[in-house]
FIVEX-830617 format. One record per residue (C-alpha): x, z, y negated; residue in one letter. Coordinates in Angstrom, 2 decimals. Example, Ala and Ser with C-alpha at 12.3 -4.5 7.8 and 13.67 -1.06 7.14 Angstrom:
2
<r <12.30; 7.80; 4.50>; "A">
<r <13.67; 7.14; 1.06>; "S">
***
This chain:
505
<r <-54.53; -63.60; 20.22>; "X">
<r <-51.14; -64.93; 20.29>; "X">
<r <-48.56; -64.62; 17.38>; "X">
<r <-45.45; -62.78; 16.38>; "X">
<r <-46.24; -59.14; 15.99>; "X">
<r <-44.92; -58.11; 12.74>; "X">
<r <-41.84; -55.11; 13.26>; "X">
<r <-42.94; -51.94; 12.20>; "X">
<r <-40.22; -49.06; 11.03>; "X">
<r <-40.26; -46.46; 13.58>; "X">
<r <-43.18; -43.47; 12.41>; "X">
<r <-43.98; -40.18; 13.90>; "X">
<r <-47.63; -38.77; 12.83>; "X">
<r <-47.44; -35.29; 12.05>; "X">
<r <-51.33; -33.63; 12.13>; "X">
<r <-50.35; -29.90; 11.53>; "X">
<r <-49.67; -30.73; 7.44>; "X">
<r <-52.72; -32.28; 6.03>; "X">
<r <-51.53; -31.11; 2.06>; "X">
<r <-50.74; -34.20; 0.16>; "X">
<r <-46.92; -34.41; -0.42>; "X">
<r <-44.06; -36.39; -0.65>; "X">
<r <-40.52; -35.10; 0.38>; "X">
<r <-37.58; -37.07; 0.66>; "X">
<r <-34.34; -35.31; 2.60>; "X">
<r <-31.28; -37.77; 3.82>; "X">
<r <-32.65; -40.82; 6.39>; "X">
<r <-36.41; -39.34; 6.20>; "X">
<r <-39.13; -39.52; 4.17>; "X">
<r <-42.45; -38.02; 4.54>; "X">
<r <-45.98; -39.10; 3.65>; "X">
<r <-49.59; -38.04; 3.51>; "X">
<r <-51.28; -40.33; 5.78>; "X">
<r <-55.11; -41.98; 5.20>; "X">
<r <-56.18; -40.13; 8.30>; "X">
<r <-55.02; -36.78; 6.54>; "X">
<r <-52.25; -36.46; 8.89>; "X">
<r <-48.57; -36.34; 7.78>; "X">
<r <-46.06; -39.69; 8.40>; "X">
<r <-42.12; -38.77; 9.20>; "X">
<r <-40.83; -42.13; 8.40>; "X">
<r <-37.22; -42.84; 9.87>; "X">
<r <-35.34; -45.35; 7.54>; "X">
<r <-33.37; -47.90; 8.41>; "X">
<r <-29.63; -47.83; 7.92>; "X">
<r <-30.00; -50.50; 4.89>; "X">
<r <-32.50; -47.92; 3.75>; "X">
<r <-30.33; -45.24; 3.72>; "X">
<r <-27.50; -47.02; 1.60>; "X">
<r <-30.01; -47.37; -0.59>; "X">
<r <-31.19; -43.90; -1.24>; "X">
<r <-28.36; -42.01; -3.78>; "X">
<r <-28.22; -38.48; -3.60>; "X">
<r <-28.80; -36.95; -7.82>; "X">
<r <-24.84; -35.74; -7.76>; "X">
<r <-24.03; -39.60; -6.78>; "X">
<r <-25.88; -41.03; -9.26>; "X">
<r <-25.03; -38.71; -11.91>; "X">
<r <-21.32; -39.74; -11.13>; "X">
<r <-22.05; -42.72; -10.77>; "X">
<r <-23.72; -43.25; -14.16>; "X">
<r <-19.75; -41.24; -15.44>; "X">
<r <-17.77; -44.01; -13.54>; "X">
<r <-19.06; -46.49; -16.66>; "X">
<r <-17.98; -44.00; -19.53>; "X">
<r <-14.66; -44.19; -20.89>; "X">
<r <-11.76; -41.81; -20.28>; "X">
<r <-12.56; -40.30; -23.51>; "X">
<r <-16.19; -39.50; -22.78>; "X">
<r <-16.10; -38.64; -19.21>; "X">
<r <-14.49; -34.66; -19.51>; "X">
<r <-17.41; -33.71; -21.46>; "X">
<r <-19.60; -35.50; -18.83>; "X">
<r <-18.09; -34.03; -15.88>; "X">
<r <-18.07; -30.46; -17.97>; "X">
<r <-21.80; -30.93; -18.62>; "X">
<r <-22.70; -31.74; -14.42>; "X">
<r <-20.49; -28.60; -13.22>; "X">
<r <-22.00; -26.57; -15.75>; "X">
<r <-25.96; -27.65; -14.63>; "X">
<r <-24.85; -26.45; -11.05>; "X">
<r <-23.65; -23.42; -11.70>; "X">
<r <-26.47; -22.93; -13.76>; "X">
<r <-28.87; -23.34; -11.03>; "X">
<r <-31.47; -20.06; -9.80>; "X">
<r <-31.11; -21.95; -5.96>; "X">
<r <-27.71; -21.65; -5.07>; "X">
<r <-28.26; -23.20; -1.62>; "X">
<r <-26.63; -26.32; -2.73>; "X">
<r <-24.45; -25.15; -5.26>; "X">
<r <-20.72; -25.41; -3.01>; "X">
<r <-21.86; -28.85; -1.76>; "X">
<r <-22.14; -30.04; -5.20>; "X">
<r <-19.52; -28.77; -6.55>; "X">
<r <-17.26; -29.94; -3.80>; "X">
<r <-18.31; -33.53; -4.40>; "X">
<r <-17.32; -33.24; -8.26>; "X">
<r <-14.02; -31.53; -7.21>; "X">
<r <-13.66; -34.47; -5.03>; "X">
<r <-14.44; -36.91; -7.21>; "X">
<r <-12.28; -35.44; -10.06>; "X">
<r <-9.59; -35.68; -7.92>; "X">
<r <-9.31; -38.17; -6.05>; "X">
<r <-11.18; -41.00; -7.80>; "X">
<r <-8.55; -43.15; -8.91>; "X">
<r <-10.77; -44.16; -12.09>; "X">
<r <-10.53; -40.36; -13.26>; "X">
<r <-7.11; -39.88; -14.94>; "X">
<r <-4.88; -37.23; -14.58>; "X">
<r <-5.50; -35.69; -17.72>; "X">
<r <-8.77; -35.71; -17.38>; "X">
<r <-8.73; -34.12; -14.21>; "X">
<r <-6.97; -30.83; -15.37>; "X">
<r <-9.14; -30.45; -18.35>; "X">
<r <-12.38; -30.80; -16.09>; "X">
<r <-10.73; -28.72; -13.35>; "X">
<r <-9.40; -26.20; -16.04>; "X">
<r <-13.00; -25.62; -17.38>; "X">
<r <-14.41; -25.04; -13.86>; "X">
<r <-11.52; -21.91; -13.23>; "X">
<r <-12.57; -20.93; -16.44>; "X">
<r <-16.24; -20.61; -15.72>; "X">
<r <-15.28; -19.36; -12.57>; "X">
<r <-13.94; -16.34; -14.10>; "X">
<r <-16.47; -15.85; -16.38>; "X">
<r <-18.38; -14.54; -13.58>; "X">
<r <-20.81; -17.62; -14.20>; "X">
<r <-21.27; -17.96; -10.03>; "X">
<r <-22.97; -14.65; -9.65>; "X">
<r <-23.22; -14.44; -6.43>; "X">
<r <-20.34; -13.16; -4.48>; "X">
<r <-20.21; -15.14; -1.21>; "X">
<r <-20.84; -18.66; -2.88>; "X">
<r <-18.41; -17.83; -5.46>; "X">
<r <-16.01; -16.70; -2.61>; "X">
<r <-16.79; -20.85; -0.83>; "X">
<r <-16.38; -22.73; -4.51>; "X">
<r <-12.82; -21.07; -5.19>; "X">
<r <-12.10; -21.68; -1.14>; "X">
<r <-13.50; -25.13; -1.23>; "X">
<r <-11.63; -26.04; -4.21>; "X">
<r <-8.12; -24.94; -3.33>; "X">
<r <-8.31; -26.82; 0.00>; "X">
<r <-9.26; -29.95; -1.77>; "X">
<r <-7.30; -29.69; -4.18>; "X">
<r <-3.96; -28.51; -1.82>; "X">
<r <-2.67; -32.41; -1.62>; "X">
<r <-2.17; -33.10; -4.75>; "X">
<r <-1.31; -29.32; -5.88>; "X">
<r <1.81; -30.79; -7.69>; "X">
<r <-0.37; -32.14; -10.56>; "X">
<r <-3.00; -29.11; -10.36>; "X">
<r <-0.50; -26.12; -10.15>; "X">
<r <-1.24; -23.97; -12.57>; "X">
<r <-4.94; -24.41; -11.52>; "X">
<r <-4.54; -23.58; -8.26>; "X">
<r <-2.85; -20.89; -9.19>; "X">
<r <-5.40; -19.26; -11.10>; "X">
<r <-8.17; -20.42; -8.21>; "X">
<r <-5.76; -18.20; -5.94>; "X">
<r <-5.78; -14.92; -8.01>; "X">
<r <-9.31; -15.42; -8.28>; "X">
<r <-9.45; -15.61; -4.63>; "X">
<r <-7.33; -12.52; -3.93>; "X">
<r <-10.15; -10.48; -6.14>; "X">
<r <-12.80; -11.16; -4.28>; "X">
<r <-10.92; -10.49; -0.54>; "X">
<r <-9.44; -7.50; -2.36>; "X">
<r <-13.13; -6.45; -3.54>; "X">
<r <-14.26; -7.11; 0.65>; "X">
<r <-10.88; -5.13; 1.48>; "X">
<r <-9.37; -7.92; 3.56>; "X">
<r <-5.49; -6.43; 2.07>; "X">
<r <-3.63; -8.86; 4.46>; "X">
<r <-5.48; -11.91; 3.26>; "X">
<r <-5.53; -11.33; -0.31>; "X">
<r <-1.80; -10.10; -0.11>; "X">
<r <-1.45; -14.15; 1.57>; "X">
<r <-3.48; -15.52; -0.96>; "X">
<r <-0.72; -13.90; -3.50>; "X">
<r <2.33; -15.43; -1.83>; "X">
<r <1.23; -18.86; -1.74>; "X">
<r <1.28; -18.76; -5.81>; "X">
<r <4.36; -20.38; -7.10>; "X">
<r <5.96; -17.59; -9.18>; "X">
<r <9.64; -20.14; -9.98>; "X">
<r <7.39; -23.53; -10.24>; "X">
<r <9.07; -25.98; -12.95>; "X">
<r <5.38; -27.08; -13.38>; "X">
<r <3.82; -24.93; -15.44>; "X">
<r <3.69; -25.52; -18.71>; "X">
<r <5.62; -22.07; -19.95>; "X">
<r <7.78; -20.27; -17.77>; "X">
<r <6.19; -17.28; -16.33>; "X">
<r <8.02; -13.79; -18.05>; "X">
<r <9.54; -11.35; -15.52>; "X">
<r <7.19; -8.56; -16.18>; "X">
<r <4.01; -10.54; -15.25>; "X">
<r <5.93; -11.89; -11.88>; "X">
<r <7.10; -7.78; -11.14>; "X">
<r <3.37; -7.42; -11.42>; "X">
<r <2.26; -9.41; -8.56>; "X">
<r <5.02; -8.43; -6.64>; "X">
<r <3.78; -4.93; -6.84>; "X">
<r <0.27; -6.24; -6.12>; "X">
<r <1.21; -8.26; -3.03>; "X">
<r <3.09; -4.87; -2.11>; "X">
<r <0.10; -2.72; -2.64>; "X">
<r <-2.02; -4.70; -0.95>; "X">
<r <-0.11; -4.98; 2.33>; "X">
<r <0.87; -1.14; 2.36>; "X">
<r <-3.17; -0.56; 2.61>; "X">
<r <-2.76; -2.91; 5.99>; "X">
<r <0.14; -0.28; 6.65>; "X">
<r <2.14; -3.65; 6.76>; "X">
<r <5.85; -2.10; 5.58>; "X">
<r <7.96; -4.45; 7.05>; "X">
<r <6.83; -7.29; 5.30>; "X">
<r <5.56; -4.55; 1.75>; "X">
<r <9.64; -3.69; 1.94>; "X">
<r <10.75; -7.50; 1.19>; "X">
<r <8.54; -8.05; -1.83>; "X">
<r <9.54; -4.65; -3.10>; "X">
<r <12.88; -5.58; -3.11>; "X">
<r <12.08; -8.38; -5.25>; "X">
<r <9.79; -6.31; -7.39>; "X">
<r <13.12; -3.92; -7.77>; "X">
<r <14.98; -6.84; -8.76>; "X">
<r <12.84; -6.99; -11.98>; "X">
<r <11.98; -3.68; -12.95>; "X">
<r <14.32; -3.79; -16.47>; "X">
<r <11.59; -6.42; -17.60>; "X">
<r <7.97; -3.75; -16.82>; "X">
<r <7.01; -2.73; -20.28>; "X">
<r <3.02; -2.05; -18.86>; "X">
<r <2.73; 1.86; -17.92>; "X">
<r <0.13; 0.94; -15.11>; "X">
<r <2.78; -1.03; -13.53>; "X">
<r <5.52; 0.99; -13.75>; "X">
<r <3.28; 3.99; -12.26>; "X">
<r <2.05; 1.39; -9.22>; "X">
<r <5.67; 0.44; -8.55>; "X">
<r <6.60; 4.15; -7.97>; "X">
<r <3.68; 4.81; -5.76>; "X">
<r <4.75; 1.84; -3.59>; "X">
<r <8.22; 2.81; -3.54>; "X">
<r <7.16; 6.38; -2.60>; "X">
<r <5.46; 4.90; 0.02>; "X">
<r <7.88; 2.54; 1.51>; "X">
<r <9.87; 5.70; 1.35>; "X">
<r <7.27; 7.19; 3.35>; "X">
<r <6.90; 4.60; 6.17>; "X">
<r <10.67; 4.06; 6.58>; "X">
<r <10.74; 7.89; 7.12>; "X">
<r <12.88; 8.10; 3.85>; "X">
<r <11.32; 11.54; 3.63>; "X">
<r <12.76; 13.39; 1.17>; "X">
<r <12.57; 10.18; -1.23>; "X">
<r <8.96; 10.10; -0.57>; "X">
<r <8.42; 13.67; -1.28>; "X">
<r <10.40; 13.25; -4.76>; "X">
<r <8.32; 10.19; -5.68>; "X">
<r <5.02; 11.67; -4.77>; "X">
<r <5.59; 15.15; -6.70>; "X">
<r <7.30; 12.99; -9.80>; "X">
<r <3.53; 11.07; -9.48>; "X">
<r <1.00; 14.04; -8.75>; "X">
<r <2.41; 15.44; -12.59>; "X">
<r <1.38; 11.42; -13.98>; "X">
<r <-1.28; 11.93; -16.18>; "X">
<r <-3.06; 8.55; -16.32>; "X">
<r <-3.55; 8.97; -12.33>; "X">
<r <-7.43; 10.36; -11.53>; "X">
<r <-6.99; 13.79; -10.67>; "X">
<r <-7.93; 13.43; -7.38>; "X">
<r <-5.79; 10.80; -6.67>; "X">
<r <-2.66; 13.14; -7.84>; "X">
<r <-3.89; 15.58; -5.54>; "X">
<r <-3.43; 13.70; -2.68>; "X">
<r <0.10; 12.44; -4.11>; "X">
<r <0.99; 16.46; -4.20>; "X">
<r <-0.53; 16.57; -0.55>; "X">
<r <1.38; 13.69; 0.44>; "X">
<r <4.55; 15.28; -1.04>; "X">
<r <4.36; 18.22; 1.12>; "X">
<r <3.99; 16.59; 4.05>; "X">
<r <7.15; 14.38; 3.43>; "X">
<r <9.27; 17.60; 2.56>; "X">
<r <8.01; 19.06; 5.86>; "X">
<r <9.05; 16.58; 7.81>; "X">
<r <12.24; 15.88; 6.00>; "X">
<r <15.32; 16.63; 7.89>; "X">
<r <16.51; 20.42; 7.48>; "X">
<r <19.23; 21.49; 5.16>; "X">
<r <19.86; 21.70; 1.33>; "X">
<r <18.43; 18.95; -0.22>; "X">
<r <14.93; 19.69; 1.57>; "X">
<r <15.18; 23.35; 0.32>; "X">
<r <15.58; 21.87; -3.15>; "X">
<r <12.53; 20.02; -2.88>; "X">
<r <10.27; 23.11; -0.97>; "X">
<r <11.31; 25.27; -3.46>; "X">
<r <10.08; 22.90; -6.36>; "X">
<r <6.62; 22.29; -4.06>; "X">
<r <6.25; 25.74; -3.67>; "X">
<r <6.85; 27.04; -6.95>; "X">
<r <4.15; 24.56; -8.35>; "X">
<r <0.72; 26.77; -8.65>; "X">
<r <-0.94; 23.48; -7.18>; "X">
<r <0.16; 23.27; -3.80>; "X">
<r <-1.51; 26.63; -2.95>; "X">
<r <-4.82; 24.99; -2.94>; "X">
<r <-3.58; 23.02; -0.65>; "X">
<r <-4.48; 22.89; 3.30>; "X">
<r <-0.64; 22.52; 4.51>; "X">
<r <-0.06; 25.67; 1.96>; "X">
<r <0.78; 27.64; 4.45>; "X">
<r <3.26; 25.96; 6.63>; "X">
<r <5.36; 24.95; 2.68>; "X">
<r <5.55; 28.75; 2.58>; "X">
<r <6.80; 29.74; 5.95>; "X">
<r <9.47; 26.95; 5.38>; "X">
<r <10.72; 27.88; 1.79>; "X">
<r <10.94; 31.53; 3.19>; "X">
<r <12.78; 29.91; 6.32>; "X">
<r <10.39; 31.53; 8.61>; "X">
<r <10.42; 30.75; 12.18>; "X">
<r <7.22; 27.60; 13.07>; "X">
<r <4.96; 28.48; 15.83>; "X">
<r <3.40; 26.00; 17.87>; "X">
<r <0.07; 26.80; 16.87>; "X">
<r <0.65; 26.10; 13.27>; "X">
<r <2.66; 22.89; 14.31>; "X">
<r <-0.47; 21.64; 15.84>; "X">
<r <-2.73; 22.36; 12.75>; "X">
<r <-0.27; 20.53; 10.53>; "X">
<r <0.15; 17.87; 13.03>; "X">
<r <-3.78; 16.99; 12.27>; "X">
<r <-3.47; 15.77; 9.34>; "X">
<r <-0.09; 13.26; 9.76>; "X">
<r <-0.90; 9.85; 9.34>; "X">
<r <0.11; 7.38; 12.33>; "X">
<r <3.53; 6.07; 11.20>; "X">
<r <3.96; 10.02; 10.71>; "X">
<r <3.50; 10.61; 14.46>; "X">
<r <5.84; 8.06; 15.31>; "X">
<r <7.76; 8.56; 18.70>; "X">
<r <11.90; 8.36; 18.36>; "X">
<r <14.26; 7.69; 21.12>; "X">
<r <17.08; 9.40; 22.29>; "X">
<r <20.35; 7.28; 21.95>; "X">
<r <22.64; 6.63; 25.18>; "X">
<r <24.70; 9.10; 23.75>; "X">
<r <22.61; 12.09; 22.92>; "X">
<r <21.11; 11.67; 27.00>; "X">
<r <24.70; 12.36; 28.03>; "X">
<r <25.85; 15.57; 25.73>; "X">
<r <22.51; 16.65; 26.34>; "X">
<r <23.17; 16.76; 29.89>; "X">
<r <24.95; 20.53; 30.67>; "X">
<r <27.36; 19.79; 33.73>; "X">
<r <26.27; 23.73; 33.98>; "X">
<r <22.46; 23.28; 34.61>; "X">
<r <20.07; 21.27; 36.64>; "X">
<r <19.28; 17.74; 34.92>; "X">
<r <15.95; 19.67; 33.33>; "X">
<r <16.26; 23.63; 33.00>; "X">
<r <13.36; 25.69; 33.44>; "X">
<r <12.93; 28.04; 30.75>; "X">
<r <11.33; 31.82; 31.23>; "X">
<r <7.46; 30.25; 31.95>; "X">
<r <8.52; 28.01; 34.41>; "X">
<r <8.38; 24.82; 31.86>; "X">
<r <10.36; 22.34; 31.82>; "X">
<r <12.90; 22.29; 28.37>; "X">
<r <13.64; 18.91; 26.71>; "X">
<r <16.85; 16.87; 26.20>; "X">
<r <15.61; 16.45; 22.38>; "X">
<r <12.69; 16.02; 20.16>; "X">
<r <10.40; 12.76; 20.95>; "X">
<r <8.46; 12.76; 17.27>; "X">
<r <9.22; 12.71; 13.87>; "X">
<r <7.26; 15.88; 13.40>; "X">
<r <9.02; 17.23; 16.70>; "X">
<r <12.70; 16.72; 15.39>; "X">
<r <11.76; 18.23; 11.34>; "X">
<r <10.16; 21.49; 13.14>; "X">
<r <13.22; 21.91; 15.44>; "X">
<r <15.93; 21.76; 13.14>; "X">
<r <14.14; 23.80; 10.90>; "X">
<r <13.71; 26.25; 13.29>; "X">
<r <17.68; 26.20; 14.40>; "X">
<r <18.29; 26.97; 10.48>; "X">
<r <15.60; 29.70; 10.13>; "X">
<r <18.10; 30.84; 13.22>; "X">
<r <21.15; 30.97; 10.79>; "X">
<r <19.28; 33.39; 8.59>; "X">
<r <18.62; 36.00; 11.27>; "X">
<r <21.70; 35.60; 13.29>; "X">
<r <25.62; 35.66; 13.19>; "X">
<r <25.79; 33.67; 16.06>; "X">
<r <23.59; 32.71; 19.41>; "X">
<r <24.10; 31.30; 22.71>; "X">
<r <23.49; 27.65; 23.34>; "X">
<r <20.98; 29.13; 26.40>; "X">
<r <19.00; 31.24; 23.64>; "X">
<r <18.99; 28.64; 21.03>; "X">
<r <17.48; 26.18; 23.82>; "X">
<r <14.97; 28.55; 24.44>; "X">
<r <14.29; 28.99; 20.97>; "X">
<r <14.04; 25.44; 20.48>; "X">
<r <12.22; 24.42; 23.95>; "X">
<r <15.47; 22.20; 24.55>; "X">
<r <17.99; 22.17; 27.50>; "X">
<r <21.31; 24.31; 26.29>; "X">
<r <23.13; 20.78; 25.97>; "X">
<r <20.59; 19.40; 23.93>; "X">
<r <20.60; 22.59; 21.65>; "X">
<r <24.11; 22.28; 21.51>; "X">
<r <23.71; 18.56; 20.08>; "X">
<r <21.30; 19.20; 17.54>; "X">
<r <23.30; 21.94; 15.99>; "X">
<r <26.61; 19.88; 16.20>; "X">
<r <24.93; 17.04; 14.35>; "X">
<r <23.34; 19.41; 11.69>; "X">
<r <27.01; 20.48; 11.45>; "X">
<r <28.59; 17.43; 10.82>; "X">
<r <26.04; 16.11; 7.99>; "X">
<r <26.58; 19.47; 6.59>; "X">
<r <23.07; 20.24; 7.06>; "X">
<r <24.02; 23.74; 8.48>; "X">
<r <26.98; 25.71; 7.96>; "X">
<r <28.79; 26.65; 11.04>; "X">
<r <30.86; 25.97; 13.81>; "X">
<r <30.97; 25.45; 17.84>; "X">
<r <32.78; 27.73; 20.48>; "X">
<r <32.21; 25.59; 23.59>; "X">
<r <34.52; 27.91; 25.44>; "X">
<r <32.24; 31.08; 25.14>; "X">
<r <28.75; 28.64; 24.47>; "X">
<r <28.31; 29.86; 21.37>; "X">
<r <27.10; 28.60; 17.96>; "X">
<r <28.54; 31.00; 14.85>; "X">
<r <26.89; 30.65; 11.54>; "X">
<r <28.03; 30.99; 7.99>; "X">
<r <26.29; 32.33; 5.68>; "X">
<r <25.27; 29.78; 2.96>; "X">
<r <24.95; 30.38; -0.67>; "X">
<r <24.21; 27.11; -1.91>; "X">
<r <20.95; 26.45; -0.74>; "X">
<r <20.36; 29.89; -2.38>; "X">
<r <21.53; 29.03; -5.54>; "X">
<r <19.63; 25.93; -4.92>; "X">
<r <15.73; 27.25; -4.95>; "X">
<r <17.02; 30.05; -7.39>; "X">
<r <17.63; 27.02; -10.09>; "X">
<r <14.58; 25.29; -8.88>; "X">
<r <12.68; 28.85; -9.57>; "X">
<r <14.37; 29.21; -12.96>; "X">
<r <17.29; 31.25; -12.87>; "X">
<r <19.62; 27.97; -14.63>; "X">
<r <22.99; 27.80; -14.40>; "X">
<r <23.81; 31.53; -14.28>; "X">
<r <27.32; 32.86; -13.37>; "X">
<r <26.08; 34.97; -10.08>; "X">
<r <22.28; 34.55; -8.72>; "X">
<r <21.27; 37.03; -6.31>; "X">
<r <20.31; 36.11; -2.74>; "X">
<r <16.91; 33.63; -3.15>; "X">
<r <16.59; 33.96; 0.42>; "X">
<r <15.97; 37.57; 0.33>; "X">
<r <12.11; 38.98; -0.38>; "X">
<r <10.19; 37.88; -2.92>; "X">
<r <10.33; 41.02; -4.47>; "X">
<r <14.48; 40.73; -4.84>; "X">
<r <14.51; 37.28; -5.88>; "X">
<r <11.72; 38.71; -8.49>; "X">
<r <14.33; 41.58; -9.67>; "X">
<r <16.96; 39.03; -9.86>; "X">
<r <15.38; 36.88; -11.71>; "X">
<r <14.23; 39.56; -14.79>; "X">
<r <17.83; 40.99; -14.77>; "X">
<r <19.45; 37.82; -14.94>; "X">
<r <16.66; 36.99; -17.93>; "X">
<r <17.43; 40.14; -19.76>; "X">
<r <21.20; 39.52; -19.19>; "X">
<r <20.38; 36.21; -21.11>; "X">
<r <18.87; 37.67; -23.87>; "X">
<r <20.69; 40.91; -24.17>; "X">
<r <24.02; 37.99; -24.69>; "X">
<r <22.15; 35.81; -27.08>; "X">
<r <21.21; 38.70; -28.93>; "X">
<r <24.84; 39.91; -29.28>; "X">
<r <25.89; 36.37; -30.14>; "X">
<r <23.35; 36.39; -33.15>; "X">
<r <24.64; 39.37; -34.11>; "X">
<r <28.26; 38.58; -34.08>; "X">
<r <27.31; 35.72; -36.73>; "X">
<r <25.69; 37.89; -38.68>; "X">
<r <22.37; 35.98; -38.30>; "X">
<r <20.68; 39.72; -37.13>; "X">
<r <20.97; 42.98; -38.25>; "X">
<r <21.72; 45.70; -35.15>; "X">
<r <20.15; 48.78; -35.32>; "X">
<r <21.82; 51.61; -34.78>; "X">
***
């Protein structure tokens, strides 16, 4: 029979579902058919305009309220998503009232950052619970919200510290450390000006954060600015994080004898877990061994070793052999070298300079010492350089004077290169001495102020005469009770003399 067949929308029969069902997802719906089988029905495009998705409608339907009604609308749609058990579609829907709020032209300004406002808000309130949809939302929302972040600042802002939680809770450092610079901190948007001490804060955050990526460079410009307001901290927490990060800086700059005061001043801090002051006290060793030799680092041993912590510690025993100025093996060098961190290990260069005066127009370019190894022209590590010029002072507390040939093979240097380390030591009055390049040969002076130095640090004050701290413990122990009884025998005789005591005869 001949007609006009009538023009059927395109079906698919699916026999494996014979349950009677309707679902409806995008262009397709799907239907139980007579037969029992199951019809995929592909719509047509004017069908598809024609299906709404809820979150369309629902905004839809607030496109007809007033201006007055619709933030209380808008409030009551973002608060039925995150409300939701099924979180599958939770971002999606919250991204298309983000969107709508703002950039529907019909949505006010006002509106929009008291709708926006209550989604941070809920945000914070922990009412996404779970972590990595939370961690899309806040994501989501910044991004869409980026172009027009001059009217949404102090949103965005609060979406971004938000943000920097959660990478900070995943440990991602360097992102949430980004996440922290992009806030505006000087922004003539906000509503009130933000006070010093809560911009110090992040500073120290941001700087914390990008020390854990061992990131110093870039740690070392915010702490600056962090410096810059210090006058304004008036939080205890922050003041105690700003010294740790400054201790650090210290640290990775190889400021070491900074560090070492920083990390001791923190290890005594009692708001700091114990066990995170007793890695501050093992970080301050470790600085003040591989601080460079002379004075100031005997100040600082001697207040290490006298504390009765440190002898609990593993590096114990290499403190001790350097406040007693004892001579460093390599073995012990090695065991200490174990537990240095990498910026620790560090290689240093010799200058242009220090390659020519180590070069000995005397000896071969590299002089073999006794074992048939080959000395060096200087130290190549961080570690390398502290241990040698500790060694070259231990020297001045044996000897009156040495050869530049012995000191070299002391120090496992060439003569030259002995002769340069001691010259330098010289000249930054590190060690007291002097040079006769005539004979080769380096005379010491003996040196009472590093004595007197550790002898304050182990409490003998500011006496007239100390005895010699550098002797054995058991003279610096004598000196110490006859300066004490000197003290009291004069206060005594003070009291007396005003007639505050009676002497006995």
């Amino acid at each position: 029979m001949k007609g006009k067949m009538k023009k059927r929308e395109p079906v698919t029969r699916c026999n494996e579902l014979s349950e009677q069902w309707t679902f409806q997802h995008g262009g397709m719906t799907k239907e139980r058919h007579p037969g029992g089988g199951v019809l995929l029905r592909v719509h047509t495009l004017d069908t598809l305009h024609s299906i709404l998705s809820k979150m369309e409608a629902q905004l839809s339907q607030v496109s007809a309220l007033d201006n007055k009604s619709k933030p209380q609308a808008l409030i009551t749609i973002i608060n039925s998503v995150v409300s939701r058990t099924d979180t599958s579609a939770v971002a999606t829907d919250l991204h298309t009232v983000v969107d709508y709020v703002v950039n529907q032209e019909s949505v006010g300004l006002v509106v929009g950052r008291q709708v926006l406002s209550e989604l941070v808000k809920m945000i914070g309130e922990g009412a996404i619970t779970d972590p990595d949809v939370k961690k899309r939302v806040v994501e989501d929302t910044i991004s869409t919200v980026q172009p027009k972040i001059v009217s949404y600042e102090e949103q965005v802002s609060t979406l971004r510290f938000q943000l920097a939680d959660i990478l900070e809770n995943e440990e991602e450092w360097s992102e949430a450390a980004r996440v922290l610079m992009a806030v505006p901190l000087e922004s003539s948007q906000r509503q009130e000006a933000m006070p010093d001490s809560e911009k110090m804060r992040i500073y120290v955050r941001i700087v914390r954060l990008l020390l854990e990526d061992e990131d110093s460079t870039m740690a070392e410009t915010y702490f600056n600015r962090a410096q810059g307001l210090v006058h304004s901290a008036n939080n205890r927490e922050t003041i105690l994080q700003f010294k740790l990060c400054q201790a650090r800086i210290s640290d990775y700059t190889r400021k070491f004898l900074e560090a070492a005061r920083g990390y001791h001043e923190l290890s005594y801090a009692g708001e700091i877990d114990e066990e995170e002051r007793r890695y501050m006290l093992l970080a301050a060793v470790t600085c003040a061994v591989l601080a460079p030799a002379g004075p100031n680092r005997s100040r600082i041993l001697a207040s290490l070793y006298r504390d009765e912590r440190t002898s609990e510690l593993p590096t114990y025993n290499i403190l001790s052999k350097m406040f007693f100025d004892h001579i460093l093996r390599s073995a012990e060098i090695q065991e200490f070298e174990k537990t240095l961190k990498p910026h620790q290990l560090a290689k240093i260069a010799l200058s242009s300079n220090d390659h020519v005066a180590a070069v000995d127009d005397d000896e071969p370019p590299f002089a073999e010492l006794s074992g048939g190894a080959r000395a060096r022209k200087g130290p190549t590590t961080v570690l390398d350089r502290a241990v040698m010029e500790h060694n070259l002072l231990a020297c001045s507390q044996v000897y009156n004077n040495i050869t530049f040939r012995g000191l070299g093979a002391l120090l496992d240097l060439t003569p030259a290169a002995a002769e340069t380390m001691a010259r330098r030591m010289i000249e930054q009055g590190r060690l007291r001495g002097s040079i006769d390049q005539v004979d080769k040969l380096i005379w010491f002076e003996k040196n009472r102020e590093e004595d007197d130095a550790q002898g304050q640090a182990g409490g003998l004050g500011d006496v007239e005469k100390a005895e010699d701290t550098g002797a054995p413990f058991t003279k610096r122990w004598d000196a110490q009770i006859r300066v004490t009884a000197a003290n009291v025998e004069s206060i005594v005789h003070h009291l007396a003399e005003k007639g505050l005591i009676r002497s006995q005869a």
